[in-house]
PALOSE-598352 format. One record per residue: residue in one letter; residue number from 1; x, y, z of N, C-alpha, C in turn. Coordinates in steps of 0.2 Angstrom, whole numbers, plus 5000, padded with zeros to 4 digits. Layout:
BEGIN
   residuo   num   n.xx   n.yy   n.zz   ca.xx   ca.yy   ca.zz   c.xx   c.yy   c.zz
         A   NUM      X      Y      Z       X       Y       Z      X      Y      Z
...
END
This chain:
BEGIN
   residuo   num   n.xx   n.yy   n.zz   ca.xx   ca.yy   ca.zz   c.xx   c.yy   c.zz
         X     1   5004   4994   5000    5000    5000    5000   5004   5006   5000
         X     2   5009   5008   5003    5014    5010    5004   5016   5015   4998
         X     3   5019   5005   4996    5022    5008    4990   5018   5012   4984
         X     4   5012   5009   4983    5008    5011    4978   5006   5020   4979
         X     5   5005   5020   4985    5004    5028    4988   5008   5032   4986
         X     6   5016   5031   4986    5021    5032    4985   5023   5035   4976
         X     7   5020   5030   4973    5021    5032    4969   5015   5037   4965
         X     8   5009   5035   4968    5005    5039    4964   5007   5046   4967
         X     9   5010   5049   4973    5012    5054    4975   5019   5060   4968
         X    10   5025   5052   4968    5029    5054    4963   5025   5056   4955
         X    11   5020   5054   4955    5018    5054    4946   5015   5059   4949
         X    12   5011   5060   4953    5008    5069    4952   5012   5075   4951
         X    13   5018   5074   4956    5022    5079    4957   5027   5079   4949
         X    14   5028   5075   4947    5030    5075    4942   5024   5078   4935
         X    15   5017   5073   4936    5014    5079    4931   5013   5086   4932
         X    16   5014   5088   4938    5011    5095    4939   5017   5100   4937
         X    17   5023   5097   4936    5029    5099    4937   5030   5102   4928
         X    18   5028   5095   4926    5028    5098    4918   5023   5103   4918
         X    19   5019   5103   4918    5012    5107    4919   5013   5113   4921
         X    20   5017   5114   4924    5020    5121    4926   5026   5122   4922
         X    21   5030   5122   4920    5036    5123    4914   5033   5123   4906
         X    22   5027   5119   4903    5024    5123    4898   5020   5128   4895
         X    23   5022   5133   4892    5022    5138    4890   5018   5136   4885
         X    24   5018   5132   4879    5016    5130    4873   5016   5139   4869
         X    25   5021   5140   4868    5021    5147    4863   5021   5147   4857
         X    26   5014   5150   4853    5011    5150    4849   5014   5156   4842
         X    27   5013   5162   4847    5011    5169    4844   5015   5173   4849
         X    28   5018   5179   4849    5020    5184    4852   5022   5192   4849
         X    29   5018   5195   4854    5022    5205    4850   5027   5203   4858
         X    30   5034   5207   4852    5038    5207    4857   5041   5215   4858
         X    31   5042   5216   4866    5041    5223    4868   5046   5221   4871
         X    32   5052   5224   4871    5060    5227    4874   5059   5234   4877
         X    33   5060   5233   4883    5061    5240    4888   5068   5238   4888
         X    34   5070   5246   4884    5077    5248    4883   5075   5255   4883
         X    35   5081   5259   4887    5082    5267    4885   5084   5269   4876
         X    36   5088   5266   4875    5091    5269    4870   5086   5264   4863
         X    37   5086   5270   4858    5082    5266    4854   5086   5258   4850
         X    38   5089   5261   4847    5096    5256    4846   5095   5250   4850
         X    39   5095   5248   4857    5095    5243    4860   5088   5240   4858
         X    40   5084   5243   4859    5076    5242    4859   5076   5238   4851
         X    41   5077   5240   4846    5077    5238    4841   5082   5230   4840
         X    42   5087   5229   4841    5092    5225    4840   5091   5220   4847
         X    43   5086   5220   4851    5084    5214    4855   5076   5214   4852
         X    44   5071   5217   4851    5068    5215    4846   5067   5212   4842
         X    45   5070   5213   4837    5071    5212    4830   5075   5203   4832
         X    46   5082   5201   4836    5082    5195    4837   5078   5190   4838
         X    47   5076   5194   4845    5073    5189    4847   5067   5188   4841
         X    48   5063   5192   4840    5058    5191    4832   5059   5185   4827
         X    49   5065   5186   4824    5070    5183    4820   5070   5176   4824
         X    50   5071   5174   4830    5073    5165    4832   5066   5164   4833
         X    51   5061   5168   4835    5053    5166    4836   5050   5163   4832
         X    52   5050   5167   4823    5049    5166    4818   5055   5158   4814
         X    53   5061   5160   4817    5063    5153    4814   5059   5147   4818
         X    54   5056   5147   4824    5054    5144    4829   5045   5140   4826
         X    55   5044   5143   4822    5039    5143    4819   5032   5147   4824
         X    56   5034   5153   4826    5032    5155    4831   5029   5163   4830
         X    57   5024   5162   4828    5020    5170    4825   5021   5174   4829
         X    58   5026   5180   4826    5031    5185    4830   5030   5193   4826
         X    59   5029   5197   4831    5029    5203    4828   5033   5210   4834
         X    60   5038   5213   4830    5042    5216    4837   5033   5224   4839
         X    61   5037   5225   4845    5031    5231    4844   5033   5238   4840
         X    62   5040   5239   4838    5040    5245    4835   5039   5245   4827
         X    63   5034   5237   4826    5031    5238    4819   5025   5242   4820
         X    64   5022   5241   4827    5014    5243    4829   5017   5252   4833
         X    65   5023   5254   4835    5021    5257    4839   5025   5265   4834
         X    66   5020   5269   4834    5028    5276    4829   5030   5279   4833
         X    67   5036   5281   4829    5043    5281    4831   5044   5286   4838
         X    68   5048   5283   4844    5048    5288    4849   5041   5287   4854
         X    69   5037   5284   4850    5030    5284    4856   5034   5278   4863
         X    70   5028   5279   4868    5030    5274    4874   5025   5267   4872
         X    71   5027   5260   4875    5025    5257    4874   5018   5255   4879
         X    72   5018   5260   4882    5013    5260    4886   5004   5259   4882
         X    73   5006   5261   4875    5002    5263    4870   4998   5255   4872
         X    74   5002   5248   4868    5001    5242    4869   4994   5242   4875
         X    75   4993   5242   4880    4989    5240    4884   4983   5244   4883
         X    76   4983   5249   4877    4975    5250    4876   4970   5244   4874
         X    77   4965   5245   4878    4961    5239    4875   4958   5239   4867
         X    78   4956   5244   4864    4957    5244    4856   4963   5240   4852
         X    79   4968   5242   4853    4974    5241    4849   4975   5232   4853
         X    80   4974   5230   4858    4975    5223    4860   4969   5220   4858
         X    81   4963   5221   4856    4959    5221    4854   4957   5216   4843
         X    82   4961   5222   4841    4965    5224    4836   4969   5216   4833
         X    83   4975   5219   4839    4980    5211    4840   4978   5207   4840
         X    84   4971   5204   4845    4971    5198    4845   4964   5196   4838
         X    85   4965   5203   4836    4959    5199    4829   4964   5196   4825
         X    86   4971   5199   4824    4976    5194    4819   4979   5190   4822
         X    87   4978   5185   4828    4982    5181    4830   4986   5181   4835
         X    88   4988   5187   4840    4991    5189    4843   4988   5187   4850
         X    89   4988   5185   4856    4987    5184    4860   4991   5184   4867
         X    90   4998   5184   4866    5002    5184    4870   5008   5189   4868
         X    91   5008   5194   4874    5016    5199    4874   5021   5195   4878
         X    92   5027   5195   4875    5032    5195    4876   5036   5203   4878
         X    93   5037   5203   4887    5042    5211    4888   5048   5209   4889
         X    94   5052   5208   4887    5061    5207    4889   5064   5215   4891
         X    95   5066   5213   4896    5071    5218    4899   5076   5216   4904
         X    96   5084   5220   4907    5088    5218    4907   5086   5218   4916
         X    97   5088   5213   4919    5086    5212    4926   5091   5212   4928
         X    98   5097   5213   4927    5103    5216    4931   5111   5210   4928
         X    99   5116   5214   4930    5123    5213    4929   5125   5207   4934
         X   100   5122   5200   4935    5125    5196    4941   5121   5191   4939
         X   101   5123   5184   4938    5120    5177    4936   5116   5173   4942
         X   102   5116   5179   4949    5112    5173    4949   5104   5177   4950
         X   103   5102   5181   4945    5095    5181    4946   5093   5177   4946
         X   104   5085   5178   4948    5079    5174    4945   5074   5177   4947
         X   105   5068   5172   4941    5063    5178    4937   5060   5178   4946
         X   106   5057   5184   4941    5051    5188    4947   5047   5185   4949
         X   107   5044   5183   4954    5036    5179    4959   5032   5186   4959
         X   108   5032   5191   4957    5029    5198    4958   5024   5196   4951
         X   109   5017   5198   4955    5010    5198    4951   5009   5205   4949
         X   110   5011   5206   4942    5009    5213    4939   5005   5212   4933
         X   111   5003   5217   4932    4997    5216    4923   5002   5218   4918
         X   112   4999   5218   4914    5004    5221    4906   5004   5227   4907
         X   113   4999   5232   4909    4998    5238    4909   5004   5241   4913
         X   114   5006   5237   4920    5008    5239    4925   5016   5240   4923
         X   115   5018   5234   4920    5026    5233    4918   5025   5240   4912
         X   116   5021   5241   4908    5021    5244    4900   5024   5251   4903
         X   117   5021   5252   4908    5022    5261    4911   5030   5259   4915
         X   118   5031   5256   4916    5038    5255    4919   5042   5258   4915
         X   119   5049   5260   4918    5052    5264    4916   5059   5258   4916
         X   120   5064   5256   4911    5070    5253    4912   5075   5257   4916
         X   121   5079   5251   4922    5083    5255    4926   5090   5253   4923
         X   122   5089   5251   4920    5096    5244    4919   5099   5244   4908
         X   123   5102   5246   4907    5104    5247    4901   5108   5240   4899
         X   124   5107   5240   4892    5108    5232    4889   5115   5231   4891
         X   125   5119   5238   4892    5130    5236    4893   5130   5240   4895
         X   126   5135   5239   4900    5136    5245    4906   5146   5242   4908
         X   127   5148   5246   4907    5156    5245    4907   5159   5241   4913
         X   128   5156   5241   4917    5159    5235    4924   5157   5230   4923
         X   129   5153   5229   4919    5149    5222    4919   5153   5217   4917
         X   130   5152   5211   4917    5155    5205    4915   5149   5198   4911
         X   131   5143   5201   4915    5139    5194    4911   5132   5201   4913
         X   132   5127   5199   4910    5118    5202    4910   5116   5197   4911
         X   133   5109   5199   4913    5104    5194    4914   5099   5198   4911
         X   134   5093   5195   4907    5087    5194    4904   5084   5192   4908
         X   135   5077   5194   4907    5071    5193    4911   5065   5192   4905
         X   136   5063   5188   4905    5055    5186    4898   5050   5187   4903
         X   137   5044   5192   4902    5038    5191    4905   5033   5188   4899
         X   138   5032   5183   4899    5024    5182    4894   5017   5184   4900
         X   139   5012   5188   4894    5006    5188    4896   5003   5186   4893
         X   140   4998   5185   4895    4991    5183    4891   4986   5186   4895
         X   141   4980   5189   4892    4975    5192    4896   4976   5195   4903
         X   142   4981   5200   4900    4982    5206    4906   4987   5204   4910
         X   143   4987   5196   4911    4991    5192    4917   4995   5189   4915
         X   144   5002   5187   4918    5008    5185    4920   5007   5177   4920
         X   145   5010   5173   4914    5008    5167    4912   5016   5163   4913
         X   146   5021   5167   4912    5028    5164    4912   5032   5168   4913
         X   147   5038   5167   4918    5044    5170    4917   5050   5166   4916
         X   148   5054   5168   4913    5061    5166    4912   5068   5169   4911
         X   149   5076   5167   4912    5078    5170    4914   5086   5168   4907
         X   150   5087   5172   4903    5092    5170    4900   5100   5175   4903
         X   151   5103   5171   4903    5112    5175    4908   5115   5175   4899
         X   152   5120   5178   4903    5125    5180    4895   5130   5183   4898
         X   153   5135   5178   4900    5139    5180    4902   5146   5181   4898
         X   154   5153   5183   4901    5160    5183    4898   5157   5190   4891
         X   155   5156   5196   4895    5156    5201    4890   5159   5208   4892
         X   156   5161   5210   4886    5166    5216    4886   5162   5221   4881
         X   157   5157   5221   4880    5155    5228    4874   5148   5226   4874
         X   158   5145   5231   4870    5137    5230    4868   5137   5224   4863
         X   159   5142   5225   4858    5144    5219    4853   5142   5211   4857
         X   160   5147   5212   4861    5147    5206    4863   5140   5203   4868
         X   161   5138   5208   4872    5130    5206    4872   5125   5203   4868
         X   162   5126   5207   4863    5119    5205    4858   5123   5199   4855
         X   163   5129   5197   4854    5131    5190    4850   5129   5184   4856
         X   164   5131   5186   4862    5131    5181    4866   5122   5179   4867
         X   165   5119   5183   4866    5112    5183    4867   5108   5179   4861
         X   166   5111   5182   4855    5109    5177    4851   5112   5171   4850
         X   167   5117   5169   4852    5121    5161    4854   5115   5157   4858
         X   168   5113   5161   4864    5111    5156    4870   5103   5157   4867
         X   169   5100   5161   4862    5092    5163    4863   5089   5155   4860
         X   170   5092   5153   4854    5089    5148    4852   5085   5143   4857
         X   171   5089   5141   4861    5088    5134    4865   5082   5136   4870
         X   172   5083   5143   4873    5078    5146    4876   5071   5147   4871
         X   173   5071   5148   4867    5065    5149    4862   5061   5142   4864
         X   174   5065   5139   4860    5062    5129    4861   5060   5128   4867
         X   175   5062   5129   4873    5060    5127    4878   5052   5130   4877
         X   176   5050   5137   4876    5045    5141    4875   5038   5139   4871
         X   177   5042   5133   4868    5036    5131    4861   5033   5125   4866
         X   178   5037   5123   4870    5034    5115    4873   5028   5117   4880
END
C-alpha cells in the first residue's frame, strides 16, 4: 500500500511539474524596455527573428508602435483588441534584470499595463559588467503566464552582448514552444 501511495504521490508531482514549465508558445508581439532606441530595436528584431525561425508568430512592437512613442500605447484595449483579431494573443516584455548570474525571474504579480508604464533601470552594457541577465515576461489576458531568465555571460562591449544573446536565445526559444 505504501508503495503504491508512493508512487502515485511521485507521478503527480511530476505531472504537475511539467504542467507548470509549459508555456506551449504559439504567437508573440515582442516589447524590449530599453532606454536607448538602438538597444530596443536590435533585441527586438532578434529575438523576432529566432521566434519566427521557431515557427512562432512574432511581431516586434515598433512595427505597431511610431517612432519615439512609449510602449505604454500596447495596453489600450482597442489596439489589443486589434492584435488579438490577427492572432496575437500573448506579449512577450524582455528587459535587462541586472549585471549578476544569479537572478531569477520575478514571483511579483503585475498586469501588462503595470510593467508597460515602467520605466527601464538597467541598460543592455554598462562598462563594469562582465555577464547580463534577461528577464521574459509572457502575458496573456492582462496576466503573468511565464517567466524566464536568459544570463549572457563573459562580455566586454554591447557587441558582445547581443552576439552572446543570440548564441544562447535559440535553445531558450524551444523550451518556450513545449
Amino acid at each position: 500500500m505504501k508503495k503504491i501511495l508512493s508512487s502515485v504521490i511521485v507521478l503527480f508531482l511530476v505531472n504537475f511539474s511539467f504542467a507548470q514549465s509549459g508555456l506551449k508558445l504559439t504567437n508573440a508581439i515582442v516589447i524590449g524596455q530599453f532606454d536607448k532606441p538602438e538597444d530596443r530595436y536590435a533585441v527586438e528584431v532578434t529575438l523576432t527573428e529566432f521566434l519566427s525561425q521557431a515557427k512562432i508568430k512574432s511581431l516586434p512592437s515598433l512595427n505597431i508602435l511610431k517612432q519615439g512613442s512609449s510602449a505604454a500605447i500596447l495596453g489600450n484595449d482597442t489596439l489589443q483588441k486589434q492584435l488579438k483579431d490577427n492572432g496575437y494573443d500573448t506579449y512577450l516584455v524582455i528587459s535587462v534584470r541586472g549585471y549578476d548570474r544569479k537572478f531569477k525571474p520575478s514571483e511579483s504579480k503585475v498586469s501588462l499595463t503595470d510593467i508597460l508604464e515602467r520605466a527601464s533601470i538597467y541598460h543592455l552594457y554598462r562598462d563594469e559588467a562582465t555577464s547580463v541577465s534577461f528577464e521574459f515576461t509572457f502575458f496573456r489576458g492582462n496576466q503573468v503566464v511565464y517567466r524566464d531568465v536568459l544570463r549572457c555571460g563573459n562580455i566586454s562591449n554591447r557587441d558582445s552582448v547581443i552576439k552572446r544573446f543570440r548564441k544562447r536565445l535559440p535553445k531558450k526559444v524551444n523550451t518556450w514552444r513545449q
